[in-house]
LUMPASE-370159 format. One record per atom (N, C-alpha, C): residue in three letters; atom name; x, y, z. Coordinates in steps of 0.05 Angstrom, whole numbers. Layout:
N
<vexse code="ALA" site="CA" X="X" Y="Y" Z="Z"/>
...
//
This chain:
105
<vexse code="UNK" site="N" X="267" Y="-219" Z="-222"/>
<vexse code="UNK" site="CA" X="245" Y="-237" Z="-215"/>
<vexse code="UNK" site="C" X="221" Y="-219" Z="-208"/>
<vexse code="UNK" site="N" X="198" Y="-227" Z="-220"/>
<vexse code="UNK" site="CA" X="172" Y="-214" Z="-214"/>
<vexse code="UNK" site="C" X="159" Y="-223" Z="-189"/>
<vexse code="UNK" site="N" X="156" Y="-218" Z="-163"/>
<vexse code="UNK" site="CA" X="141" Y="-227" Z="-142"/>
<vexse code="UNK" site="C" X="107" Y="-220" Z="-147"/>
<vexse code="UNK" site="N" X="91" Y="-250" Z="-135"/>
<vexse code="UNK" site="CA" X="67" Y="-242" Z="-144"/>
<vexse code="UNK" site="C" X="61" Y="-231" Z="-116"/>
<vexse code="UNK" site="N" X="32" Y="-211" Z="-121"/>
<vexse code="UNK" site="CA" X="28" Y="-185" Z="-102"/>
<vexse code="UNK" site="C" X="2" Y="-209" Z="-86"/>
<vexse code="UNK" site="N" X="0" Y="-211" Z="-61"/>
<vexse code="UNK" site="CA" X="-20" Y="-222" Z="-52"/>
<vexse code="UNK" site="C" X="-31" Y="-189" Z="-36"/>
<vexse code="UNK" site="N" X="-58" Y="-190" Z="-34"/>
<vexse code="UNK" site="CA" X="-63" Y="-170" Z="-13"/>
<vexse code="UNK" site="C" X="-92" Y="-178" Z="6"/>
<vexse code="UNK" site="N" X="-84" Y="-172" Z="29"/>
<vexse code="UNK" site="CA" X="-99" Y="-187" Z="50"/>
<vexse code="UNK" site="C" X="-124" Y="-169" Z="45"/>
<vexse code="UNK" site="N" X="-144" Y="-191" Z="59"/>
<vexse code="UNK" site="CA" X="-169" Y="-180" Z="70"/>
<vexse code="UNK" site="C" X="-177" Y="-154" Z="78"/>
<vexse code="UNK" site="N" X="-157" Y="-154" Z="96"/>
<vexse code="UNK" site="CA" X="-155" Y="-119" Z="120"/>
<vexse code="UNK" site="C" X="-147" Y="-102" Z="95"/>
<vexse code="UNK" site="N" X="-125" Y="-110" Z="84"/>
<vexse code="UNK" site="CA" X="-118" Y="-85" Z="56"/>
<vexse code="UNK" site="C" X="-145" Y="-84" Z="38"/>
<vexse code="UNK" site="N" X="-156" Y="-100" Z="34"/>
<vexse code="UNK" site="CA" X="-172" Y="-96" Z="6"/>
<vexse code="UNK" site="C" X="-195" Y="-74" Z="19"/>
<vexse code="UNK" site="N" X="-211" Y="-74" Z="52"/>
<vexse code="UNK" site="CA" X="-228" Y="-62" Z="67"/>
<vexse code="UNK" site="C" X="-219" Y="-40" Z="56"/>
<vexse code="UNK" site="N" X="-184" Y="-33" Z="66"/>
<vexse code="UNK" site="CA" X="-182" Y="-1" Z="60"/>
<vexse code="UNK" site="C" X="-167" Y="12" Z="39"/>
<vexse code="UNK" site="N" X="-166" Y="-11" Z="20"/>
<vexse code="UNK" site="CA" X="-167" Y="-1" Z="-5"/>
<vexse code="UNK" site="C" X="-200" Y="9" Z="-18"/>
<vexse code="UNK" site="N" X="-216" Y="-6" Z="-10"/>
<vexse code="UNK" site="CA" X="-238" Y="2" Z="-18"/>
<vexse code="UNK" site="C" X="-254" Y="19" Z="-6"/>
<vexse code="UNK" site="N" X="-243" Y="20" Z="24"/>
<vexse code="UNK" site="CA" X="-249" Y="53" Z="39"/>
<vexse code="UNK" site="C" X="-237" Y="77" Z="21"/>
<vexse code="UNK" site="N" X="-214" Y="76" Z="8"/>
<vexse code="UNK" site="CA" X="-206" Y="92" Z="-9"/>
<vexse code="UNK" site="C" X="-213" Y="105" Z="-30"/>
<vexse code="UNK" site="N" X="-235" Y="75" Z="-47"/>
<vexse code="UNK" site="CA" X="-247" Y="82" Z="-63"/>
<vexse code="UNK" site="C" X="-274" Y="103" Z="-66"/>
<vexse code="UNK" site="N" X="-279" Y="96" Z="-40"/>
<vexse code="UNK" site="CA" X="-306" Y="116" Z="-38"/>
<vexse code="UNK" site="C" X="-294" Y="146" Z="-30"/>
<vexse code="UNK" site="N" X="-273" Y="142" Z="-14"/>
<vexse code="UNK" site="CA" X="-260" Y="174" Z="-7"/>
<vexse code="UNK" site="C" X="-257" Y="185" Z="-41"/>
<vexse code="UNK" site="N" X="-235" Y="171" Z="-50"/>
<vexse code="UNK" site="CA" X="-228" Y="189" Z="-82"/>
<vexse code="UNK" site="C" X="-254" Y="199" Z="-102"/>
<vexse code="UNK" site="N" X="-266" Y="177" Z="-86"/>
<vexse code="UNK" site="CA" X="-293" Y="181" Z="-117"/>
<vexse code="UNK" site="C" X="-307" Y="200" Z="-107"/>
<vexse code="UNK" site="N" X="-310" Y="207" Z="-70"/>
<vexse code="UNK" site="CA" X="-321" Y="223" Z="-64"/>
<vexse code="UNK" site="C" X="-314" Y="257" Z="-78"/>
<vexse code="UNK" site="N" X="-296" Y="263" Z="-94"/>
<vexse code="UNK" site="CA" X="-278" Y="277" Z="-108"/>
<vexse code="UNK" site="C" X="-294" Y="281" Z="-128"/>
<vexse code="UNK" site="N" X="-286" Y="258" Z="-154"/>
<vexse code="UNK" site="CA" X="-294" Y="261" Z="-175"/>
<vexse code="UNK" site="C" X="-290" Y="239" Z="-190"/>
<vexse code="UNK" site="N" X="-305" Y="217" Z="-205"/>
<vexse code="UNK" site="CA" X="-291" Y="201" Z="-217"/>
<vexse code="UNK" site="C" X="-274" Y="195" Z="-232"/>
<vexse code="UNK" site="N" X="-267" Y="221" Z="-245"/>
<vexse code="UNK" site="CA" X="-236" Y="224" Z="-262"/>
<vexse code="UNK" site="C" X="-211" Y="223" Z="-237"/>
<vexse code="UNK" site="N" X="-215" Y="233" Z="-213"/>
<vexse code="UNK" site="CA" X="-203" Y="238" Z="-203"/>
<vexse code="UNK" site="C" X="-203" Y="209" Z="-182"/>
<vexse code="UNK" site="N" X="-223" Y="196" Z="-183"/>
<vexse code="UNK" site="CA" X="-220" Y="167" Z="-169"/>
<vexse code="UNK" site="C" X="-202" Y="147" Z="-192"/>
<vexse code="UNK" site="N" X="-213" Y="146" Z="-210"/>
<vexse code="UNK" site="CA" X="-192" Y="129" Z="-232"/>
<vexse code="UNK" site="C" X="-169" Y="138" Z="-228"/>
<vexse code="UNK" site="N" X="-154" Y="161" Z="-237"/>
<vexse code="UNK" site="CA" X="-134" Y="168" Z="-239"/>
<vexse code="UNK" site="C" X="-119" Y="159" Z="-207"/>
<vexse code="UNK" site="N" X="-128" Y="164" Z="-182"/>
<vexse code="UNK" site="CA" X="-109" Y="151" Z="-168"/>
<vexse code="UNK" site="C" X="-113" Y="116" Z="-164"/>
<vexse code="UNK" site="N" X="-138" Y="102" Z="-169"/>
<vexse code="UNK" site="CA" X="-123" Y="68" Z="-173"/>
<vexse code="UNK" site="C" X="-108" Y="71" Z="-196"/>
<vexse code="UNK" site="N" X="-96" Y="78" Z="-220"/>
<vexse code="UNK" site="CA" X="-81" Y="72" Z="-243"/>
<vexse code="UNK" site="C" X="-52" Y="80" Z="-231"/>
<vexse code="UNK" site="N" X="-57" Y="100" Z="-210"/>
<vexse code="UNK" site="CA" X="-18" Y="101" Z="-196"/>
<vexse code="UNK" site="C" X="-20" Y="82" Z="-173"/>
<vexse code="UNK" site="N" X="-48" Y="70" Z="-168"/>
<vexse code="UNK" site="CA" X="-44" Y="48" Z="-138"/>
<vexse code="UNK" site="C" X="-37" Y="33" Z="-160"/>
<vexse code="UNK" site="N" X="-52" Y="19" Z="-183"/>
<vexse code="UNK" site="CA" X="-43" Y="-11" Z="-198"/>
<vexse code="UNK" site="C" X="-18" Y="-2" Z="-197"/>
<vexse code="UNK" site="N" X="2" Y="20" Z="-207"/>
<vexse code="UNK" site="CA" X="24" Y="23" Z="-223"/>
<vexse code="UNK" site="C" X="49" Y="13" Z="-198"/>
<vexse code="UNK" site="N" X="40" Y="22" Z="-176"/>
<vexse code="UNK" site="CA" X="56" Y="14" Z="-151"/>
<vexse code="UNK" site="C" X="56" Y="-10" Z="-148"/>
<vexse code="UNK" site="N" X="39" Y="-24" Z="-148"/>
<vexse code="UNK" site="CA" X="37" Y="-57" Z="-134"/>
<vexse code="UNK" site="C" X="40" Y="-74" Z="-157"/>
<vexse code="UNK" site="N" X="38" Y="-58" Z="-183"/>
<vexse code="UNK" site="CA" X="48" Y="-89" Z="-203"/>
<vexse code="UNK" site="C" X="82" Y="-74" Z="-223"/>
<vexse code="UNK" site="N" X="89" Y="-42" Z="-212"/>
<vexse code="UNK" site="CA" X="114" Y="-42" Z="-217"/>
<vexse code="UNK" site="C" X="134" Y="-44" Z="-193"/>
<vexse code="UNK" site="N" X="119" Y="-27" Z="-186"/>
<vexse code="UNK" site="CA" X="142" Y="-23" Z="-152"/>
<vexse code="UNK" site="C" X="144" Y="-47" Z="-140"/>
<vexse code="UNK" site="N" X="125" Y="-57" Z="-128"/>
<vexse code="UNK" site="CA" X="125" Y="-79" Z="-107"/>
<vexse code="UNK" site="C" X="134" Y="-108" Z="-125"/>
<vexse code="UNK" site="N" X="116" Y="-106" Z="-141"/>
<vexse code="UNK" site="CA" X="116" Y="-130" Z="-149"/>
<vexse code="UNK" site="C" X="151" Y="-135" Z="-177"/>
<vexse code="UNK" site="N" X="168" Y="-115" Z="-181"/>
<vexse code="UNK" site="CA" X="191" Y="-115" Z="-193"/>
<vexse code="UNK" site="C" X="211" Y="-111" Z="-171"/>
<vexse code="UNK" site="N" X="204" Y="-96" Z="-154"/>
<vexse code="UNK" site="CA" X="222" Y="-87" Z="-134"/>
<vexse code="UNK" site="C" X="222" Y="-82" Z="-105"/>
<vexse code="UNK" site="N" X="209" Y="-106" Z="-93"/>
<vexse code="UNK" site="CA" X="198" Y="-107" Z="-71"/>
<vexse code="UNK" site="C" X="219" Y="-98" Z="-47"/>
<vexse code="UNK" site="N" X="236" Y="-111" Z="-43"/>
<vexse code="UNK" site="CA" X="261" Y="-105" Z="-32"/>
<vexse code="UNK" site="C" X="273" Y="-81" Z="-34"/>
<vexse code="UNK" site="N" X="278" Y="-57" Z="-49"/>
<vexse code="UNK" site="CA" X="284" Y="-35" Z="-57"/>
<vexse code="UNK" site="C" X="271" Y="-17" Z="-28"/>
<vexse code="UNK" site="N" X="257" Y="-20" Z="-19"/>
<vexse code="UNK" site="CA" X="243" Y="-4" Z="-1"/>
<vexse code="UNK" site="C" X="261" Y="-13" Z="24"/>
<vexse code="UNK" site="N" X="250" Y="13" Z="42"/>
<vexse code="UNK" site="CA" X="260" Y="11" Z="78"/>
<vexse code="UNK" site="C" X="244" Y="5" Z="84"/>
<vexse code="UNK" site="N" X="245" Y="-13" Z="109"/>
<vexse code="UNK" site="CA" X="227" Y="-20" Z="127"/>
<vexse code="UNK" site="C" X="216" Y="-6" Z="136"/>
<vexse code="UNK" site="N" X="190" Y="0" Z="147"/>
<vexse code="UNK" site="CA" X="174" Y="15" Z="157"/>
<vexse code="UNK" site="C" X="181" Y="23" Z="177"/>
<vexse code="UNK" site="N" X="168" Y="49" Z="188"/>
<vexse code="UNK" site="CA" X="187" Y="57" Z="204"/>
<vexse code="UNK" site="C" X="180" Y="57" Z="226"/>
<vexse code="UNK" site="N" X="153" Y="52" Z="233"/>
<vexse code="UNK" site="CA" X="142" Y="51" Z="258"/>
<vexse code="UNK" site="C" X="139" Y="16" Z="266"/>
<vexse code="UNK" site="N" X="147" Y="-4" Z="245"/>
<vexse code="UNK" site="CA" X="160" Y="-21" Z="254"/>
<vexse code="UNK" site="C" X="182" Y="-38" Z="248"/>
<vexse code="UNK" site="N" X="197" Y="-32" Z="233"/>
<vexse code="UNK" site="CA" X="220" Y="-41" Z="233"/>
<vexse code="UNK" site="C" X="209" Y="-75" Z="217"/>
<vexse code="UNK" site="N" X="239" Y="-79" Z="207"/>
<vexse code="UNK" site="CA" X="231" Y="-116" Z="196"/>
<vexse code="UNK" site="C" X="212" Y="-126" Z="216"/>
<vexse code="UNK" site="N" X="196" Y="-147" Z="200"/>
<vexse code="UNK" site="CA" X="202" Y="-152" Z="169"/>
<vexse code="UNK" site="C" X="184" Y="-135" Z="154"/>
<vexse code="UNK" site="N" X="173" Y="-124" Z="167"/>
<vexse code="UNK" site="CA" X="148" Y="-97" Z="146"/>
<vexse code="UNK" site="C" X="163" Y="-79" Z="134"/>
<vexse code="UNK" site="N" X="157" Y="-74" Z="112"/>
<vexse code="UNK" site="CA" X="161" Y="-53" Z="90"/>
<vexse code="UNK" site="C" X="139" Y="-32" Z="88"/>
<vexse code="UNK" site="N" X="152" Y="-13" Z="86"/>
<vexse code="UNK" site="CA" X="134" Y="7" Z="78"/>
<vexse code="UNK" site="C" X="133" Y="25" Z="58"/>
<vexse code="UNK" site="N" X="118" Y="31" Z="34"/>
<vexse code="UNK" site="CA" X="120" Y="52" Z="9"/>
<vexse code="UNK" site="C" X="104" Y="71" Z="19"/>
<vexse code="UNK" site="N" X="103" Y="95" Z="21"/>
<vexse code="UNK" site="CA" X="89" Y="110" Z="24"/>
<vexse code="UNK" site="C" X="75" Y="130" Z="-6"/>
<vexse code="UNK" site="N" X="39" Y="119" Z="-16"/>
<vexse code="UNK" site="CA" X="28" Y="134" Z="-26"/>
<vexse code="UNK" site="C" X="9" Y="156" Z="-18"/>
<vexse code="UNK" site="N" X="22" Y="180" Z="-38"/>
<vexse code="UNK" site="CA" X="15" Y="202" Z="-38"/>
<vexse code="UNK" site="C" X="-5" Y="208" Z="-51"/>
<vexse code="UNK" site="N" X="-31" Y="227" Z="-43"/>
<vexse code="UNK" site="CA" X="-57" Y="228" Z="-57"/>
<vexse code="UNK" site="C" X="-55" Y="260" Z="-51"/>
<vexse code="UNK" site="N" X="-41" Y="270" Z="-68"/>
<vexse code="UNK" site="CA" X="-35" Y="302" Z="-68"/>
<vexse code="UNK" site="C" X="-25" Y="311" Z="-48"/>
<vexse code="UNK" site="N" X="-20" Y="339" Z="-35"/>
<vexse code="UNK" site="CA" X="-1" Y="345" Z="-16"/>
<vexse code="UNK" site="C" X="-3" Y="333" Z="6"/>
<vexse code="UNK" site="N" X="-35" Y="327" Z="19"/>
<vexse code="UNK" site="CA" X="-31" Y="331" Z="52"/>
<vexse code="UNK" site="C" X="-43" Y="300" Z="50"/>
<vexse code="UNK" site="N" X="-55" Y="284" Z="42"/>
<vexse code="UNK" site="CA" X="-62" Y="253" Z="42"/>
<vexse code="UNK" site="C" X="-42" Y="238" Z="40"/>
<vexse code="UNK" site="N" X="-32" Y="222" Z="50"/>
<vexse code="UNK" site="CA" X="-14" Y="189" Z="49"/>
<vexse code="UNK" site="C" X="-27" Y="167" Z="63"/>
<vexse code="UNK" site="N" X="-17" Y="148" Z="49"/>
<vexse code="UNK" site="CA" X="-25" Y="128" Z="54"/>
<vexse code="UNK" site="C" X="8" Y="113" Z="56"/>
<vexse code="UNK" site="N" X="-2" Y="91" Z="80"/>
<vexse code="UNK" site="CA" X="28" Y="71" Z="84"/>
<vexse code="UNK" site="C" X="24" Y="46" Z="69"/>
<vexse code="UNK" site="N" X="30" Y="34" Z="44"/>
<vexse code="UNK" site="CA" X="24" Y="7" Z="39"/>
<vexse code="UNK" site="C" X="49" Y="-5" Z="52"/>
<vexse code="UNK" site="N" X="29" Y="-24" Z="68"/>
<vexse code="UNK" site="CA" X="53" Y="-43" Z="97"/>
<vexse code="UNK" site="C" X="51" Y="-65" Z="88"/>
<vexse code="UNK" site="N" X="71" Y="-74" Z="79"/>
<vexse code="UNK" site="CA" X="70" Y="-106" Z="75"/>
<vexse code="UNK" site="C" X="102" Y="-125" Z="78"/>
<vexse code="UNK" site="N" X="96" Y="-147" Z="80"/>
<vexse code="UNK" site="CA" X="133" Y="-164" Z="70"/>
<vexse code="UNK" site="C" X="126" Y="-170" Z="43"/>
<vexse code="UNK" site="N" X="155" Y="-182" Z="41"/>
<vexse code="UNK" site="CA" X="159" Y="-193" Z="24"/>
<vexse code="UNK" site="C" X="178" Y="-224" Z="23"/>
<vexse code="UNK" site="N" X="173" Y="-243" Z="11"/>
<vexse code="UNK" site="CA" X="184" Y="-269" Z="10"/>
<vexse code="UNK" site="C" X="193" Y="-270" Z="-5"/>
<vexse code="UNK" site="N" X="219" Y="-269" Z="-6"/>
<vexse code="UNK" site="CA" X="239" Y="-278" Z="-32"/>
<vexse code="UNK" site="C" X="241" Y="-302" Z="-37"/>
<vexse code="UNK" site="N" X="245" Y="-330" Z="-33"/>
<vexse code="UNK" site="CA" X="239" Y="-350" Z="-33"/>
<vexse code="UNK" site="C" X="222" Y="-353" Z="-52"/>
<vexse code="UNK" site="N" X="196" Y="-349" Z="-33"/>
<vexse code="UNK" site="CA" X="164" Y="-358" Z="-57"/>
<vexse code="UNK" site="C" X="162" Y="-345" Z="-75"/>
<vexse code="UNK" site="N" X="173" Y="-314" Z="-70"/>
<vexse code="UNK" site="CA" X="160" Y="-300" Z="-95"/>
<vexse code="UNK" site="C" X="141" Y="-281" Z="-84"/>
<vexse code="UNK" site="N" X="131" Y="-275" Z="-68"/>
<vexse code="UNK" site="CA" X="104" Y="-259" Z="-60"/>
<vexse code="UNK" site="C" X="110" Y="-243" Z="-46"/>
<vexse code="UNK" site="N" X="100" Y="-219" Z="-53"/>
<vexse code="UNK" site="CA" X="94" Y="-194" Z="-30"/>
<vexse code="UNK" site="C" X="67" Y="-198" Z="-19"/>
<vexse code="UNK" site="N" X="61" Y="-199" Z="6"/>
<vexse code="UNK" site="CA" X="38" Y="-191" Z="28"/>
<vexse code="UNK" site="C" X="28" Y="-166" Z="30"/>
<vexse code="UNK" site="N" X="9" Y="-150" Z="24"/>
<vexse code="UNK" site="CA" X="5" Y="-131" Z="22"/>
<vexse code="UNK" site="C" X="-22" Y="-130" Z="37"/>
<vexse code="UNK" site="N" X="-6" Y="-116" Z="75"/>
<vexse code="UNK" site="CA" X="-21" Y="-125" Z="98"/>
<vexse code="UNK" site="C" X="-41" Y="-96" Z="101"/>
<vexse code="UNK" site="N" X="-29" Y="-76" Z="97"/>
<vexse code="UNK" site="CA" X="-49" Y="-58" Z="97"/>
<vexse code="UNK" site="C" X="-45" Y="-39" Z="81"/>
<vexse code="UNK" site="N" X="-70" Y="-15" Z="78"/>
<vexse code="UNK" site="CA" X="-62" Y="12" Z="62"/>
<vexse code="UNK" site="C" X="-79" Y="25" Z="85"/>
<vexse code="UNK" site="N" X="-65" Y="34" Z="102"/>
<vexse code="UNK" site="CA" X="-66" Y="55" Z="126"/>
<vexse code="UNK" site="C" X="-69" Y="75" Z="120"/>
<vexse code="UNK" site="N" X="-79" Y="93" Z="125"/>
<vexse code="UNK" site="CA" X="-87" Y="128" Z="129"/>
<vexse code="UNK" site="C" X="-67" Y="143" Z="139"/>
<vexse code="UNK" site="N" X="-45" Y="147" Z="136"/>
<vexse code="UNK" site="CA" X="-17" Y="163" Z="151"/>
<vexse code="UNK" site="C" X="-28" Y="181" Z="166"/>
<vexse code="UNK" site="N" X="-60" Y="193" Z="168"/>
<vexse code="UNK" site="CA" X="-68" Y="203" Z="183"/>
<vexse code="UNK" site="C" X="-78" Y="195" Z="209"/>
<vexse code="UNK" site="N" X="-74" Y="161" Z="212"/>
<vexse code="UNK" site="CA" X="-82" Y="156" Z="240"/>
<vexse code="UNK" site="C" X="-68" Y="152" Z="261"/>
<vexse code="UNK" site="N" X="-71" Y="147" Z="286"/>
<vexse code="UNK" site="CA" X="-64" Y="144" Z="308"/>
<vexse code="UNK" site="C" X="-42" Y="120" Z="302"/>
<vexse code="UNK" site="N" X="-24" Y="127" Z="311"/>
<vexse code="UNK" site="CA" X="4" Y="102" Z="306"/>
<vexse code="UNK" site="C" X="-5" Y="78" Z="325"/>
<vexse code="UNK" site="N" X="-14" Y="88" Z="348"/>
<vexse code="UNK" site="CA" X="-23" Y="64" Z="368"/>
<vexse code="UNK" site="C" X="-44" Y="46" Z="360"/>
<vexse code="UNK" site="N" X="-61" Y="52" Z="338"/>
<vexse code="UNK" site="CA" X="-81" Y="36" Z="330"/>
<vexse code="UNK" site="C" X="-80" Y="13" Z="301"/>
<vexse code="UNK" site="N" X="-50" Y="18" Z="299"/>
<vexse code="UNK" site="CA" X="-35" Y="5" Z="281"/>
<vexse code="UNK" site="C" X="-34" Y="-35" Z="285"/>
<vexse code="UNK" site="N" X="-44" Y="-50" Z="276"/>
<vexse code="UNK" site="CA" X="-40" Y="-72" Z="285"/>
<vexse code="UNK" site="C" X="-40" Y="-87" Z="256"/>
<vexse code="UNK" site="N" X="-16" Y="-111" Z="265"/>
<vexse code="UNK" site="CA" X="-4" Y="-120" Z="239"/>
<vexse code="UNK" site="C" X="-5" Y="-147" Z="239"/>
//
């Protein structure tokens, strides 16, 4: 079953904080990482939502994938998932570089 990917408000802010970081790079190099963000959220998440561990800084029902933007950048995409409906929640894309305490879900 294919789950459809919803992604909140708060995710799309820092998805598109992201965008300006990558592009701040190069725009070959901004394309190239949304084509492995699409590739995650409409293969990973959205074929295999459940396959993942729960996040680890909070435990169910959050999930966590952790993307990689070359060695020392990650990002946490935090979300559930509803087996039932069909949908993954895709609540944030966090900076693995921030303060864990400023984490709010």
């Amino acid at each position: 079953m294919t789950f459809r990917v919803r992604i909140d408000p708060l995710a799309q802010r820092e998805i598109d904080e992201f965008a300006v970081y990558s592009s701040a790079f190069s725009e070959e190099f901004a394309i190239e990482q949304f084509a492995r963000l699409d590739e995650v959220l409409s293969r990973d998440l959205a074929q295999h939502p459940l396959w993942r561990t729960f996040f680890p800084l909070t435990g169910a029902p959050y999930y966590g994938y952790l993307f990689r933007v070359g060695r020392r950048t990650k990002y946490w995409i935090i979300y559930t998932a509803d087996d039932e409906q069909g949908v993954v929640n895709v609540l944030r894309f966090w900076s693995a570089s921030r303060d864990p305490a400023g984490l709010h879900l």
